[in-house]
PDB file with SEQRES, HELIX, SHEET and CRYST1 records, atoms N, CA, C and O in Angstrom:
SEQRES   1 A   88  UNK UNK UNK UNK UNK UNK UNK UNK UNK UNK UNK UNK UNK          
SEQRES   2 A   88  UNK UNK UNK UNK UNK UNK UNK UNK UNK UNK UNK UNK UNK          
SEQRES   3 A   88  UNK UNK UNK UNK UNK UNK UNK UNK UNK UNK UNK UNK UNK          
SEQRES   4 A   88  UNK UNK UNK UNK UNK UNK UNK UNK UNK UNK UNK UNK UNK          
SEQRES   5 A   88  UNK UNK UNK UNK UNK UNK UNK UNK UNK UNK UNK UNK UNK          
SEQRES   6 A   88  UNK UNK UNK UNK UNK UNK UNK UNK UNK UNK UNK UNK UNK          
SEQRES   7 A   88  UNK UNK UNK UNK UNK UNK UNK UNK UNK UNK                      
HELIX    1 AA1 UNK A    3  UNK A   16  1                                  14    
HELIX    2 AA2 UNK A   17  UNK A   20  5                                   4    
HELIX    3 AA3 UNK A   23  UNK A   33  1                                  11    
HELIX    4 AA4 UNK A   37  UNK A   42  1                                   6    
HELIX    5 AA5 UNK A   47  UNK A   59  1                                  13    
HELIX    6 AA6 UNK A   61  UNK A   71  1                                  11    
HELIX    7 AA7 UNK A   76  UNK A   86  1                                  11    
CRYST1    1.000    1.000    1.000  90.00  90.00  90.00 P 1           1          
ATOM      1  N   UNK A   1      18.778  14.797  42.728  1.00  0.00           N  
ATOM      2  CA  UNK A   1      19.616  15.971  42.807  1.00  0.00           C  
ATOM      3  C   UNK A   1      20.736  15.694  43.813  1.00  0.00           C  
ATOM      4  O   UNK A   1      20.385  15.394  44.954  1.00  0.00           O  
ATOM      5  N   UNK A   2      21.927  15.753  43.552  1.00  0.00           N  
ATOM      6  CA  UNK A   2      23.156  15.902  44.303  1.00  0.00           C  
ATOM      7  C   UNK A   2      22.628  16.348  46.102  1.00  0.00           C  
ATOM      8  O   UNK A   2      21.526  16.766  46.455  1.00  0.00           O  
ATOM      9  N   UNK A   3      23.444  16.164  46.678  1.00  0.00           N  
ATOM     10  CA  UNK A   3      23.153  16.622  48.067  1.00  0.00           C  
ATOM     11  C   UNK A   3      24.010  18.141  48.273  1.00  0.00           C  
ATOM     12  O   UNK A   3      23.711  19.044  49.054  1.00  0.00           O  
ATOM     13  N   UNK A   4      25.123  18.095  47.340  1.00  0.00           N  
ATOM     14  CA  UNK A   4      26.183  19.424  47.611  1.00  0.00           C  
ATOM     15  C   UNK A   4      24.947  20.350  46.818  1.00  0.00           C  
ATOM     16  O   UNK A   4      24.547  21.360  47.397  1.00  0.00           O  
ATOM     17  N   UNK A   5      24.389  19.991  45.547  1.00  0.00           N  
ATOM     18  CA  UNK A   5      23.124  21.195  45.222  1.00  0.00           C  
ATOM     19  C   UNK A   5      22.340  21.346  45.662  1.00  0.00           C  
ATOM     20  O   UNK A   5      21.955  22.513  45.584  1.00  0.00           O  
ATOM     21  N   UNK A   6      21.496  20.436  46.423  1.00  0.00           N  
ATOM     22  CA  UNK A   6      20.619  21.116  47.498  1.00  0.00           C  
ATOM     23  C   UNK A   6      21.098  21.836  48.758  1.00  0.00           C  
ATOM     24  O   UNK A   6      20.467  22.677  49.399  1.00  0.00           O  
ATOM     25  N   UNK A   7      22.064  21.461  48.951  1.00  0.00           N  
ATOM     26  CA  UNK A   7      23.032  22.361  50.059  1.00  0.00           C  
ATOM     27  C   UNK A   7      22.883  23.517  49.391  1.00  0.00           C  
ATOM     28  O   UNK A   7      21.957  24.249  49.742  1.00  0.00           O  
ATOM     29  N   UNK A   8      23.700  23.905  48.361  1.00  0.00           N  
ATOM     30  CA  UNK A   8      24.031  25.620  47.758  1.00  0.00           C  
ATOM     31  C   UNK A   8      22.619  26.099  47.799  1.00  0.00           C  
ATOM     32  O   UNK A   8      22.182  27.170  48.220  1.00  0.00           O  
ATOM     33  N   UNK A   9      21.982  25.054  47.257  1.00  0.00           N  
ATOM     34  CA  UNK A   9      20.495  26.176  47.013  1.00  0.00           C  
ATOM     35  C   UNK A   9      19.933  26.388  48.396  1.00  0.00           C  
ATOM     36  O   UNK A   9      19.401  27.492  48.515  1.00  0.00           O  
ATOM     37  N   UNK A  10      19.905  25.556  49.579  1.00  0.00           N  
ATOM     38  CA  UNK A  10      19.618  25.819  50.666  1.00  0.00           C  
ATOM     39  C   UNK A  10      20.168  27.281  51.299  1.00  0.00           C  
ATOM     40  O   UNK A  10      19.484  28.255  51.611  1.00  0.00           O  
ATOM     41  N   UNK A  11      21.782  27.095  51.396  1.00  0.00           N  
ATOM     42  CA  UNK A  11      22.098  28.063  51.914  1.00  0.00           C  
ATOM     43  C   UNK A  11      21.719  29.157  50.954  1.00  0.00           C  
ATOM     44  O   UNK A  11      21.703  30.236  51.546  1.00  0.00           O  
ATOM     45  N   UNK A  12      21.438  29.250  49.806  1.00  0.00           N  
ATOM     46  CA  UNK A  12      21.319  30.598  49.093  1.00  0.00           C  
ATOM     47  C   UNK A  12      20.133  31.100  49.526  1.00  0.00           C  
ATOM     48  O   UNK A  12      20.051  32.313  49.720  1.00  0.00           O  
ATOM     49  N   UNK A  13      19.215  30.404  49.709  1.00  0.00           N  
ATOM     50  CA  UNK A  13      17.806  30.747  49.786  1.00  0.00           C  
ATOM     51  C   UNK A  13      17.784  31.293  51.096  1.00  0.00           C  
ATOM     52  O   UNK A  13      17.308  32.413  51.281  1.00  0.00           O  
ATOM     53  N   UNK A  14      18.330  30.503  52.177  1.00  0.00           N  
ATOM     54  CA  UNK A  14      18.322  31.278  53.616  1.00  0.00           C  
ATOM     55  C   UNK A  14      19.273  32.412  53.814  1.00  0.00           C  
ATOM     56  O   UNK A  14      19.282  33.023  54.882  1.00  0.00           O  
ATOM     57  N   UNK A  15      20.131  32.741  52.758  1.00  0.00           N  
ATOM     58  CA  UNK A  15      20.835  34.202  52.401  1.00  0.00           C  
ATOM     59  C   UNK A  15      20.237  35.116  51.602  1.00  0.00           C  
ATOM     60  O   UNK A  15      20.754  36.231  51.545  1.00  0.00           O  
ATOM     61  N   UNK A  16      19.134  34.861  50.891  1.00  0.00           N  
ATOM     62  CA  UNK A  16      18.233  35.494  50.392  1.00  0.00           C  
ATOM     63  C   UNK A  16      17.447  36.322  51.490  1.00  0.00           C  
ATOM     64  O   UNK A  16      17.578  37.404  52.061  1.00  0.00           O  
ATOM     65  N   UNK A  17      16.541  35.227  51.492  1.00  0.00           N  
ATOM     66  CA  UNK A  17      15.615  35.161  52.634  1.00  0.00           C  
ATOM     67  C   UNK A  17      16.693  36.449  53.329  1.00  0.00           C  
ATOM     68  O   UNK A  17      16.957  37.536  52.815  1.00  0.00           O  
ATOM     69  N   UNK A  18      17.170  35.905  54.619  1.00  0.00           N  
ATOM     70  CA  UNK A  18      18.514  37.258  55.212  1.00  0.00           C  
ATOM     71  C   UNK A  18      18.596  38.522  54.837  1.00  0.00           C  
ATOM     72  O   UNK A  18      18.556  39.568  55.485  1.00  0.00           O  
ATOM     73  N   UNK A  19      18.774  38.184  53.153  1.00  0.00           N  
ATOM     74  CA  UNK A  19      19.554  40.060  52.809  1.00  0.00           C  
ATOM     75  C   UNK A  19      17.973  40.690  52.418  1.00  0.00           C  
ATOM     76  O   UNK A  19      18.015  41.910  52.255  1.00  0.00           O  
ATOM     77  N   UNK A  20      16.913  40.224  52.280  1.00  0.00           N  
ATOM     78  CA  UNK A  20      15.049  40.407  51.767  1.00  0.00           C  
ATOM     79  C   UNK A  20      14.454  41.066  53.690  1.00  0.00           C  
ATOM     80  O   UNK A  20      13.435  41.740  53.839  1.00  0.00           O  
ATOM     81  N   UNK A  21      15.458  40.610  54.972  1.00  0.00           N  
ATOM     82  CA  UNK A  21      14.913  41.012  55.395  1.00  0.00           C  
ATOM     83  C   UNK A  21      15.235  42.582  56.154  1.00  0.00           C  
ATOM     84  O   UNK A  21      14.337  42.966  56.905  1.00  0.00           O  
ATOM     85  N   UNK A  22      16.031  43.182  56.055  1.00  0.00           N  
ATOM     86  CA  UNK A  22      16.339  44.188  56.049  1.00  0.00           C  
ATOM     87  C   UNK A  22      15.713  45.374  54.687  1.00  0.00           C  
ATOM     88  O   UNK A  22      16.594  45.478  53.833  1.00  0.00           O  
ATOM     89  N   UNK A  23      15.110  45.783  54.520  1.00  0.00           N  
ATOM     90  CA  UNK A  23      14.623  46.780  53.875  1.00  0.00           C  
ATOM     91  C   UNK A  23      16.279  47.763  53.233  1.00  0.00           C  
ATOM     92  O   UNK A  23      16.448  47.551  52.032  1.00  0.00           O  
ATOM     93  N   UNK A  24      16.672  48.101  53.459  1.00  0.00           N  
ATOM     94  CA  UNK A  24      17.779  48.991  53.158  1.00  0.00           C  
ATOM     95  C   UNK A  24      18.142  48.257  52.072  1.00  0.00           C  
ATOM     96  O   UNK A  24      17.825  48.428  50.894  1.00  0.00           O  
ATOM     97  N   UNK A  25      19.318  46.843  52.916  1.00  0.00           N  
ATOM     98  CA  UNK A  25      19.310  45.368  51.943  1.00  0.00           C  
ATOM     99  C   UNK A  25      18.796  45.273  50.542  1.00  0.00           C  
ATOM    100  O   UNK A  25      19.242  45.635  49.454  1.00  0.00           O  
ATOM    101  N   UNK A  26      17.860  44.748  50.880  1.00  0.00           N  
ATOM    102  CA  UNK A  26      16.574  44.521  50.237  1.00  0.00           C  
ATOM    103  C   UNK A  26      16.735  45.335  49.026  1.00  0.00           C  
ATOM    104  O   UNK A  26      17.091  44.824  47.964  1.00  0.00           O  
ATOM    105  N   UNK A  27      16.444  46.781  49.173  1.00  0.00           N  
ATOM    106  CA  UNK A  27      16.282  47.898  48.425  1.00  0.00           C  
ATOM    107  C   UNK A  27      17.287  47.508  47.580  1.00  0.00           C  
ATOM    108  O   UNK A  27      17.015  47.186  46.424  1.00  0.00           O  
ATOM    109  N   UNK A  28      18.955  47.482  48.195  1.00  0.00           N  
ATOM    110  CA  UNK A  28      20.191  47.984  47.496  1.00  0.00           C  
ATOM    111  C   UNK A  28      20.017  46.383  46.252  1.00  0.00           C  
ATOM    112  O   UNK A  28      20.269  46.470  45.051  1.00  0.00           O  
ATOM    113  N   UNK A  29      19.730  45.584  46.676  1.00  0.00           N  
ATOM    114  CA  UNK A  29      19.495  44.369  45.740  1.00  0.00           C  
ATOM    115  C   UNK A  29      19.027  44.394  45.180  1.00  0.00           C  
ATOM    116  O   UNK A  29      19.449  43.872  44.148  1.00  0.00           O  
ATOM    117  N   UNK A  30      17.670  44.980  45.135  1.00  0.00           N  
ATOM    118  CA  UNK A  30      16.621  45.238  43.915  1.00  0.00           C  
ATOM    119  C   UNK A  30      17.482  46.439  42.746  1.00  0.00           C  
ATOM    120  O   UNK A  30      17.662  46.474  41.529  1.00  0.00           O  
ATOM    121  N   UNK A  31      17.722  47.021  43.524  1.00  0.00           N  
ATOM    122  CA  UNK A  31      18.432  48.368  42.894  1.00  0.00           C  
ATOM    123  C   UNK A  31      20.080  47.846  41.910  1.00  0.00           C  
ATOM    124  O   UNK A  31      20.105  48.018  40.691  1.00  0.00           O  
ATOM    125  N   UNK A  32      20.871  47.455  42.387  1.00  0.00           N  
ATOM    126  CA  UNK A  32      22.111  46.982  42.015  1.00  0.00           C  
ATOM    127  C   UNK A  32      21.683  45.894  40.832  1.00  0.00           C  
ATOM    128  O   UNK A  32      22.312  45.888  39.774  1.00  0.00           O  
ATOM    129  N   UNK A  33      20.522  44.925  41.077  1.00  0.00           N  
ATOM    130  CA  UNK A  33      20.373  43.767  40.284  1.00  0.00           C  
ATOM    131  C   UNK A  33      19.572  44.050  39.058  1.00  0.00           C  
ATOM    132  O   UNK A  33      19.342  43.195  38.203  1.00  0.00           O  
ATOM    133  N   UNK A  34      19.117  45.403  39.004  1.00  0.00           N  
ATOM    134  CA  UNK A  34      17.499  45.413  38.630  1.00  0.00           C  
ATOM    135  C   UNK A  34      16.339  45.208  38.006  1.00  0.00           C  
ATOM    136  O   UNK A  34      15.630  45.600  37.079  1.00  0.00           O  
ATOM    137  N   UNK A  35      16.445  44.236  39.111  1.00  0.00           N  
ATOM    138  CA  UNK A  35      14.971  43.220  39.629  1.00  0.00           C  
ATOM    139  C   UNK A  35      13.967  44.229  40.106  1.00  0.00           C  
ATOM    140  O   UNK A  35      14.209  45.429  40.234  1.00  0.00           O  
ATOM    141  N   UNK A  36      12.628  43.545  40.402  1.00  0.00           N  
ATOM    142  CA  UNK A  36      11.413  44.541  41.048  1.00  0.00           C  
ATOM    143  C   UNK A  36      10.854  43.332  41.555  1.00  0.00           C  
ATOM    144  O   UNK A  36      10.963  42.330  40.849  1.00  0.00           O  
ATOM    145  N   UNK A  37      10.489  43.281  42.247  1.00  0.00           N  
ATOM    146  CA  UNK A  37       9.855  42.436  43.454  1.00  0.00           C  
ATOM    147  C   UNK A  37       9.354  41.004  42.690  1.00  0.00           C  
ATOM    148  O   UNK A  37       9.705  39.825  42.754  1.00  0.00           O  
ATOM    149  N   UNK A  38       8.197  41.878  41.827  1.00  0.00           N  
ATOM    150  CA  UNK A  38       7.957  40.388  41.008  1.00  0.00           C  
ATOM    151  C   UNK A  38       8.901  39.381  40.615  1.00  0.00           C  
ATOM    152  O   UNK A  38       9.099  38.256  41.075  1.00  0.00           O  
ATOM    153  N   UNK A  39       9.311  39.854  39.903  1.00  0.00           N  
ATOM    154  CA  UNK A  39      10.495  39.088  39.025  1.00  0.00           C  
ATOM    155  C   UNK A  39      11.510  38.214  40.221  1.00  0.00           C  
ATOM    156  O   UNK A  39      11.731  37.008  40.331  1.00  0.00           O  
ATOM    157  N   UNK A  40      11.856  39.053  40.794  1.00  0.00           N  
ATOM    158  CA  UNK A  40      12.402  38.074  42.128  1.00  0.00           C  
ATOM    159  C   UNK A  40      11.847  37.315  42.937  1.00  0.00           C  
ATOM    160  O   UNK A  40      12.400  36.262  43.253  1.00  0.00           O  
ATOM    161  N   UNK A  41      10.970  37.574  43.310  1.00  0.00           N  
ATOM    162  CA  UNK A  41       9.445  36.259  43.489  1.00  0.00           C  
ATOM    163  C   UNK A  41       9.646  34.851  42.356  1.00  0.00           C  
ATOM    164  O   UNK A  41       9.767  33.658  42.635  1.00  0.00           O  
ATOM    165  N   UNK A  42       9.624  35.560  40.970  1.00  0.00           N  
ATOM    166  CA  UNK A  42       9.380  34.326  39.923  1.00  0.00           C  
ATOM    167  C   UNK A  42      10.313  33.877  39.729  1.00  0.00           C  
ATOM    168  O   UNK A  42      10.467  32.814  39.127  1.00  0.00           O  
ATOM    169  N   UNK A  43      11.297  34.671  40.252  1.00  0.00           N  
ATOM    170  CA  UNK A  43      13.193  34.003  39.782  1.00  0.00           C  
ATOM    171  C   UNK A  43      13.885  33.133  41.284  1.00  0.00           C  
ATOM    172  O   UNK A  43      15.063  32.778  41.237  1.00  0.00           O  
ATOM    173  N   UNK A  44      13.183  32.898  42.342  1.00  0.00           N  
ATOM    174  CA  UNK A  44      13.829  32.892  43.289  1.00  0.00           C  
ATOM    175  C   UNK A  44      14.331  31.585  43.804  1.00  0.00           C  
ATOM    176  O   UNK A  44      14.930  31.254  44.827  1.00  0.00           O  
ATOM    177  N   UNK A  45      13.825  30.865  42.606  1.00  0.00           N  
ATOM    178  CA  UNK A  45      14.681  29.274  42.632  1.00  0.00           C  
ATOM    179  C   UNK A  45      15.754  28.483  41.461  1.00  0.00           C  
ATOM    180  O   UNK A  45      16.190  27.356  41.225  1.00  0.00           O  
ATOM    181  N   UNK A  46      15.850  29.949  40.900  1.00  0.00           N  
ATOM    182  CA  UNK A  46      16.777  29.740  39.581  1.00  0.00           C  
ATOM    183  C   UNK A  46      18.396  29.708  39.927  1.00  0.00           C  
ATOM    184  O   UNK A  46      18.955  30.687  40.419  1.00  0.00           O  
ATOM    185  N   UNK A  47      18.930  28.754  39.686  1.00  0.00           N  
ATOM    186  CA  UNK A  47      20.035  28.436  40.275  1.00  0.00           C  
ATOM    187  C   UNK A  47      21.280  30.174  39.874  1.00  0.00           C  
ATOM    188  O   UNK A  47      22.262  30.279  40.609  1.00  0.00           O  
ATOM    189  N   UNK A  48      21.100  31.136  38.923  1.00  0.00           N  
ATOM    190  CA  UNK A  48      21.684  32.152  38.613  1.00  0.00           C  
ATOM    191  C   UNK A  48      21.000  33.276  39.747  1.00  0.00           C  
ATOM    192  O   UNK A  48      21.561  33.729  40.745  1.00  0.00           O  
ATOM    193  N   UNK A  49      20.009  33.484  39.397  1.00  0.00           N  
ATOM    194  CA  UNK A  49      19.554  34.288  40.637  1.00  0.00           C  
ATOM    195  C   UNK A  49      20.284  34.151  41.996  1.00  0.00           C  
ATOM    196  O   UNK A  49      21.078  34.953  42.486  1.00  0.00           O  
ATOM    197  N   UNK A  50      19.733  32.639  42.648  1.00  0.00           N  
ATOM    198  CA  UNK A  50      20.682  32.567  43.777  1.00  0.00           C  
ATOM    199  C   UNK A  50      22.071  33.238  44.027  1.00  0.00           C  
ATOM    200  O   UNK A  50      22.209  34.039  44.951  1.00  0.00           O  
ATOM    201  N   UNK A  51      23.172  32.879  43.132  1.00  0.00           N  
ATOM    202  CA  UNK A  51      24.571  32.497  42.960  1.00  0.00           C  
ATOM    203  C   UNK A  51      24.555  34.028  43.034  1.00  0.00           C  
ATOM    204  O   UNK A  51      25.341  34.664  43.737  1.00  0.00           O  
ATOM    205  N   UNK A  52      23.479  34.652  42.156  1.00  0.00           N  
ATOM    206  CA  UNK A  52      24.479  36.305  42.073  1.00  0.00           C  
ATOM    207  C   UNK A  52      23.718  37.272  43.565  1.00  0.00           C  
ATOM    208  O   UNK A  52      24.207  38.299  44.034  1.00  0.00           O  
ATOM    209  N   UNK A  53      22.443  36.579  44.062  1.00  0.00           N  
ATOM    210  CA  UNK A  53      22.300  36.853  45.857  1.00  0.00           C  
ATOM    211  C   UNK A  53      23.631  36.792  46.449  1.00  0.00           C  
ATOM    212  O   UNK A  53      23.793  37.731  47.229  1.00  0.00           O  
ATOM    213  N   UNK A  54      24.524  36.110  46.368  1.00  0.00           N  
ATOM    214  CA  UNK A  54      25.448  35.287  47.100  1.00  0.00           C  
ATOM    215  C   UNK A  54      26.176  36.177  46.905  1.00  0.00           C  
ATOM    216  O   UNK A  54      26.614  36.834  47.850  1.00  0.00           O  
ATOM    217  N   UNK A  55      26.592  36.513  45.293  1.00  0.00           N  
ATOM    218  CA  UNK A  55      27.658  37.717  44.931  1.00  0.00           C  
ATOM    219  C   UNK A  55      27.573  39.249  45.428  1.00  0.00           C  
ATOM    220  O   UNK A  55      28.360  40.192  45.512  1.00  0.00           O  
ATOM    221  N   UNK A  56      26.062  38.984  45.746  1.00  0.00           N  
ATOM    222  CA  UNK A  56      25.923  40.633  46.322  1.00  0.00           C  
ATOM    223  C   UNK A  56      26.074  40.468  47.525  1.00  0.00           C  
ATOM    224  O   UNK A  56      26.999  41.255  47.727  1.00  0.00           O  
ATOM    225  N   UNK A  57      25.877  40.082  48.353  1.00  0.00           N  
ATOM    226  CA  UNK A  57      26.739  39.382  49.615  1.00  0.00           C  
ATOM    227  C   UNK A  57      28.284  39.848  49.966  1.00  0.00           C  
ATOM    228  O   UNK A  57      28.929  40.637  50.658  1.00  0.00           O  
ATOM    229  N   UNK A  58      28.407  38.844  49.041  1.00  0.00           N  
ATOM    230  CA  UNK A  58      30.601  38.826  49.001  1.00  0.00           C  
ATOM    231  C   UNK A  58      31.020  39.947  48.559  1.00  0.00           C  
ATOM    232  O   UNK A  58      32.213  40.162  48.772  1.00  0.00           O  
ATOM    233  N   UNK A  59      30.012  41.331  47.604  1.00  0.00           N  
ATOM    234  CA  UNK A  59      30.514  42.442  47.350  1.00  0.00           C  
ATOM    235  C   UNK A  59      30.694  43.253  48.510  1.00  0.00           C  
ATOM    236  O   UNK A  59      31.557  44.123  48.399  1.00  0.00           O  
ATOM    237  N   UNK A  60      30.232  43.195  49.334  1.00  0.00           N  
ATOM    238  CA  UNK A  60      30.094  43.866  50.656  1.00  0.00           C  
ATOM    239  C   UNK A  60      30.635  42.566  52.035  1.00  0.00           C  
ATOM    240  O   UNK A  60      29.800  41.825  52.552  1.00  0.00           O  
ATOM    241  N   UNK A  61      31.710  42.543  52.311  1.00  0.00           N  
ATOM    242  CA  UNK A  61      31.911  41.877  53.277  1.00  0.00           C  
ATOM    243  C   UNK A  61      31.159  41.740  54.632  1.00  0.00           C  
ATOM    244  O   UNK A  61      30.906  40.710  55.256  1.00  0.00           O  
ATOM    245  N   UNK A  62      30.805  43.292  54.993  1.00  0.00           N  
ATOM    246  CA  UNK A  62      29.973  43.562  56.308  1.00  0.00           C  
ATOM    247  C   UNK A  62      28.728  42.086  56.499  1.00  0.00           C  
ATOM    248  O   UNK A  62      28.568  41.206  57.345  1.00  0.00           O  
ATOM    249  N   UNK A  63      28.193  42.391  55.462  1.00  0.00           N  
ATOM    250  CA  UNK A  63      26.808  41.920  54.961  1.00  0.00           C  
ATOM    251  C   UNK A  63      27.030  40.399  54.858  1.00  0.00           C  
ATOM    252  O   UNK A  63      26.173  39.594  55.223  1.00  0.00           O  
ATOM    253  N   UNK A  64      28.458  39.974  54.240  1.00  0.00           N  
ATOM    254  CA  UNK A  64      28.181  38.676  53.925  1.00  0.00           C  
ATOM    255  C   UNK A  64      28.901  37.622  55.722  1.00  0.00           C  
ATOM    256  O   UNK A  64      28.791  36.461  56.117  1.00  0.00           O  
ATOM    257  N   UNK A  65      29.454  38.656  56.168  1.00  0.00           N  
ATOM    258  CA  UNK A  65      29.626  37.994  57.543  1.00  0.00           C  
ATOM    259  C   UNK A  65      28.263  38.069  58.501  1.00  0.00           C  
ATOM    260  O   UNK A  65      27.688  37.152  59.087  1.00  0.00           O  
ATOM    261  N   UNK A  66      28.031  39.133  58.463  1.00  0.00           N  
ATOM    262  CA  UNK A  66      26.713  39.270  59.144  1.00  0.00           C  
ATOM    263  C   UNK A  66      25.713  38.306  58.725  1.00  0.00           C  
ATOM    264  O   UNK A  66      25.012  37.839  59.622  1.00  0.00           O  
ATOM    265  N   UNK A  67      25.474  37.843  57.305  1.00  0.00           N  
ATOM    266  CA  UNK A  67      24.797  36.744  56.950  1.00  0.00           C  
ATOM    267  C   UNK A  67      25.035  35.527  57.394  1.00  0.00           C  
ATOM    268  O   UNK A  67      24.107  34.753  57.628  1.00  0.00           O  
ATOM    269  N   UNK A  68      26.381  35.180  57.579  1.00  0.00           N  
ATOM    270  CA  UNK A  68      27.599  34.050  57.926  1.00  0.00           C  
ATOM    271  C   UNK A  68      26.871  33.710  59.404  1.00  0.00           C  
ATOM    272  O   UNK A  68      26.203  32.686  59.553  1.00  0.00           O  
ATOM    273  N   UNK A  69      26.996  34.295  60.043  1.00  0.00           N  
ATOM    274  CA  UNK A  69      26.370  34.673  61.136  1.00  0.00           C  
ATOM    275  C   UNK A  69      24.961  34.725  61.732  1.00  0.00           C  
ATOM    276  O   UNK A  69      24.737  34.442  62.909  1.00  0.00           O  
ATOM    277  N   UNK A  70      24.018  35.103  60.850  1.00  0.00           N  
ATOM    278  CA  UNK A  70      22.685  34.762  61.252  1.00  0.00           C  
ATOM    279  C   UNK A  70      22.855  33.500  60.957  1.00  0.00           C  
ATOM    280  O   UNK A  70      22.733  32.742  61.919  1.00  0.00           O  
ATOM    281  N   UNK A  71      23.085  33.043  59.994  1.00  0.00           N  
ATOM    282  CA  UNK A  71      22.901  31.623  59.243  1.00  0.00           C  
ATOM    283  C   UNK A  71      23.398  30.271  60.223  1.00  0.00           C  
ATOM    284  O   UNK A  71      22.966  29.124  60.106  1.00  0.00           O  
ATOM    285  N   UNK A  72      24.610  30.834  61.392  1.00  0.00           N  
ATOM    286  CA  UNK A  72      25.541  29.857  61.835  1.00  0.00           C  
ATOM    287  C   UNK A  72      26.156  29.302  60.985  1.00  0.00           C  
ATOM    288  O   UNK A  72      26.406  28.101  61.095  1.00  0.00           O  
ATOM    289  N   UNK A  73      26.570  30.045  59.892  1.00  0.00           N  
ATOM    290  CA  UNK A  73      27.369  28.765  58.669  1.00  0.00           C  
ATOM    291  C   UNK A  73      28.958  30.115  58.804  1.00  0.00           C  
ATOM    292  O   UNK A  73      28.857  31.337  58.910  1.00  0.00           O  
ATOM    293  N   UNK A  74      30.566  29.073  58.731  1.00  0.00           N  
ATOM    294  CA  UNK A  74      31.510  29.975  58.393  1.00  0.00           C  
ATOM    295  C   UNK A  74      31.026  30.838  56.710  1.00  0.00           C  
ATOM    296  O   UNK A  74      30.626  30.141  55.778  1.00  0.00           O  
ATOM    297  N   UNK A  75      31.127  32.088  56.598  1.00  0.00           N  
ATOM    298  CA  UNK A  75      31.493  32.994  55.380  1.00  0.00           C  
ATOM    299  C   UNK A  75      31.762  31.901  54.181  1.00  0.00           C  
ATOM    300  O   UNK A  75      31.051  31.911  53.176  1.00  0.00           O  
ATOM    301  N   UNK A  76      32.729  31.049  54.334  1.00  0.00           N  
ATOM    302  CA  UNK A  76      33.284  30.391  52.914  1.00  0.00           C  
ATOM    303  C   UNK A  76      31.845  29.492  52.449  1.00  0.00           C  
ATOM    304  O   UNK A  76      31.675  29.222  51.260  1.00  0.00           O  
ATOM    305  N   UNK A  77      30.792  29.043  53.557  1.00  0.00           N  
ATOM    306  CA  UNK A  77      30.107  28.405  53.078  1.00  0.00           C  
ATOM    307  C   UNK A  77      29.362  29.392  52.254  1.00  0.00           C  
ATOM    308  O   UNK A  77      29.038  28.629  51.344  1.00  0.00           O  
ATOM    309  N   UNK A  78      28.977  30.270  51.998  1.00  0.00           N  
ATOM    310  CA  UNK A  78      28.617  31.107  51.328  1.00  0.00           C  
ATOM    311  C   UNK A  78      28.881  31.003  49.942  1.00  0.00           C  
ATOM    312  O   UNK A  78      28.118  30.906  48.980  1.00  0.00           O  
ATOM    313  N   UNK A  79      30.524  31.056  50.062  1.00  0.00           N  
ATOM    314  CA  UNK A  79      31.116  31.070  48.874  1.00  0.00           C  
ATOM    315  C   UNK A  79      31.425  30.555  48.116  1.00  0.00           C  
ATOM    316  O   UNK A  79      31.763  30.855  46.971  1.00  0.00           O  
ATOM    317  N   UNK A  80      31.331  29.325  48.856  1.00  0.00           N  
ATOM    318  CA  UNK A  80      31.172  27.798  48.250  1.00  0.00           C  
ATOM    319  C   UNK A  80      29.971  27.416  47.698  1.00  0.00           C  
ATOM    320  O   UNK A  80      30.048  26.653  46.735  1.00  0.00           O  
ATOM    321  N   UNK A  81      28.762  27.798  48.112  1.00  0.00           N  
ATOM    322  CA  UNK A  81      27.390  27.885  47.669  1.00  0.00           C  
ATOM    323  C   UNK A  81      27.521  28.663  46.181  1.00  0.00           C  
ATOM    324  O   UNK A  81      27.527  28.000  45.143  1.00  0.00           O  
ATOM    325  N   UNK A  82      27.589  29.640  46.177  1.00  0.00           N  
ATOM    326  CA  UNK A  82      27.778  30.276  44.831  1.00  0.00           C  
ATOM    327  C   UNK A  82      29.080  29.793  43.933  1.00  0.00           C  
ATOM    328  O   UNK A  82      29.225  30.266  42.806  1.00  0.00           O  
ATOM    329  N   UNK A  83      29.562  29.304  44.206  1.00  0.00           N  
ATOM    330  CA  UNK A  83      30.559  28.416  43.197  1.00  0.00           C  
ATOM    331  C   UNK A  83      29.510  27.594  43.005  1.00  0.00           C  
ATOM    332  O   UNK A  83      28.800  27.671  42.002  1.00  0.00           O  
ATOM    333  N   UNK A  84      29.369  26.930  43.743  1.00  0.00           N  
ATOM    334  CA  UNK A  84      28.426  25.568  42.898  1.00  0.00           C  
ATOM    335  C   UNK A  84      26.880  25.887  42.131  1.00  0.00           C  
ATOM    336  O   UNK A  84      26.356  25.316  41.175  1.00  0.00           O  
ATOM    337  N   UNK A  85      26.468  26.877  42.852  1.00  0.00           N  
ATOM    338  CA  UNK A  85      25.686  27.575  41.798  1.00  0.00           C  
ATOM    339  C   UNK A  85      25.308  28.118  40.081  1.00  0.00           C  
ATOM    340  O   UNK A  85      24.329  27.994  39.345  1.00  0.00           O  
ATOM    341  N   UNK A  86      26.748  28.802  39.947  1.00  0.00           N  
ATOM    342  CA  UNK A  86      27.785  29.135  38.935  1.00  0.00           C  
ATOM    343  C   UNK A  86      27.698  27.858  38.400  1.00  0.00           C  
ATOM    344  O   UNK A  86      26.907  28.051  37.476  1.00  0.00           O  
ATOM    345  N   UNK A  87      28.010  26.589  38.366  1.00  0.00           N  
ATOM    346  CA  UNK A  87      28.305  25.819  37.445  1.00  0.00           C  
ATOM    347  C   UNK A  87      27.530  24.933  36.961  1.00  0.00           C  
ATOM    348  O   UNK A  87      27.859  23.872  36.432  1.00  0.00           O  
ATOM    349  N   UNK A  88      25.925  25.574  37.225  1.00  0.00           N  
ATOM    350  CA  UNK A  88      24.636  24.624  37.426  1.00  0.00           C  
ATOM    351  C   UNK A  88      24.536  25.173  35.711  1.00  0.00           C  
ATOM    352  O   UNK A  88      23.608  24.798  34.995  1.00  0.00           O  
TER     353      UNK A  88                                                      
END                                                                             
């Protein structure tokens, strides 16, 4: 596997992980996507799943800096993650 795709999927997963730990988050993702817990459990290494974590992210700027930020990664890496996601 490429090293730039294990990168995207890395960072997606630890932006997952991120927006899963806030409850509110959490909720609005399940809700906006709708997913139910399971299914996001069984989906949570599917390169589309990720990419559109990422998109719910970038829909809300607050959220996707604040992620930017726990993560120590600039915002674009984010966005760069879900581009390369997208073209898996």
């Amino acid at each position: 596997m490429p090293a730039q795709q294990t990168n995207a999927e890395a960072v997606a997963l630890n932006a997952l992980a991120w927006t899963l730990g806030d409850p509110a988050r959490a909720q609005r993702l399940l809700d906006l996507s709708g997913l139910d817990v399971a299914e996001l459990r069984a989906r949570a290494g599917e390169p589309a799943l990720l990419a559109a974590a990422l998109g719910f992210l970038e829909a809300h700027e607050p959220d996707l800096l604040a992620c930017a930020d726990a993560l120590g990664i600039p915002p674009s890496d984010l966005t760069a993650a879900r581009a390369a996601l997208e073209t898996r």
